[in-house]
C-alpha positions, 0 to 999 in steps of 0.5 A: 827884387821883383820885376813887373813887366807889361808887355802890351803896356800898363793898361794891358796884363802884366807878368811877374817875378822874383829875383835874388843874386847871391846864389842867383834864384827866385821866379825869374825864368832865368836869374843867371843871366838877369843877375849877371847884366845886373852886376855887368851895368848897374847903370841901366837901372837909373833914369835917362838924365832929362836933358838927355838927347834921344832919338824919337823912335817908338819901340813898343808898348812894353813897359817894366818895373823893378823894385828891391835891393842891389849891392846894399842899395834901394832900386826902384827903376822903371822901363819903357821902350818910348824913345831911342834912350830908353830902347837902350836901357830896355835891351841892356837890361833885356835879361832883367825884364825878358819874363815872357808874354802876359797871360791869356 
């Protein structure tokens, strides 16, 4: 799996690392803990339902990706922090794209 993470959002520099799970490794500053919120809510890498309610609140700038493969499955999950529901999922999956500033 490899996760992209925009911390100032895609127009700014980005950050990037590998993960695996079984036994968790790879470039991410730390795979126990990304792997464990991965098998504890699968759910937070599919996209908000577009009817969806939401509160408008903005949380940043951040913005993510994740590509690869889950339990046998294709993922190819993208995160922002640009209303109330997509905050939630980005704090679910705060292990997965907590990778650290960009690059100076």
């Amino acid at each position: 799996m490899t996760i992209t993470v925009w911390p100032k959002g895609r127009e700014g520099e980005s950050v990037e690392a590998t993960l695996k799970c079984d036994p968790p490794g790879g470039t991410h500053p730390n795979p126990e803990a990304a792997c464990a919120a991965l098998i504890a809510d699968p759910e937070a890498l599919e996209p908000v339902p577009p009817d969806a309610v939401c509160t408008l609140i903005f949380g940043g700038p951040e913005q993510a990706a994740v590509v690869g493969v889950l339990a046998g499955e294709d993922v190819d999950a993208a995160f922002e922090r640009s209303n109330g529901c997509e905050i939630d999922r980005w704090d679910r999956m705060a292990a997965l794209v907590g990778l650290g500033p960009a690059p100076a």
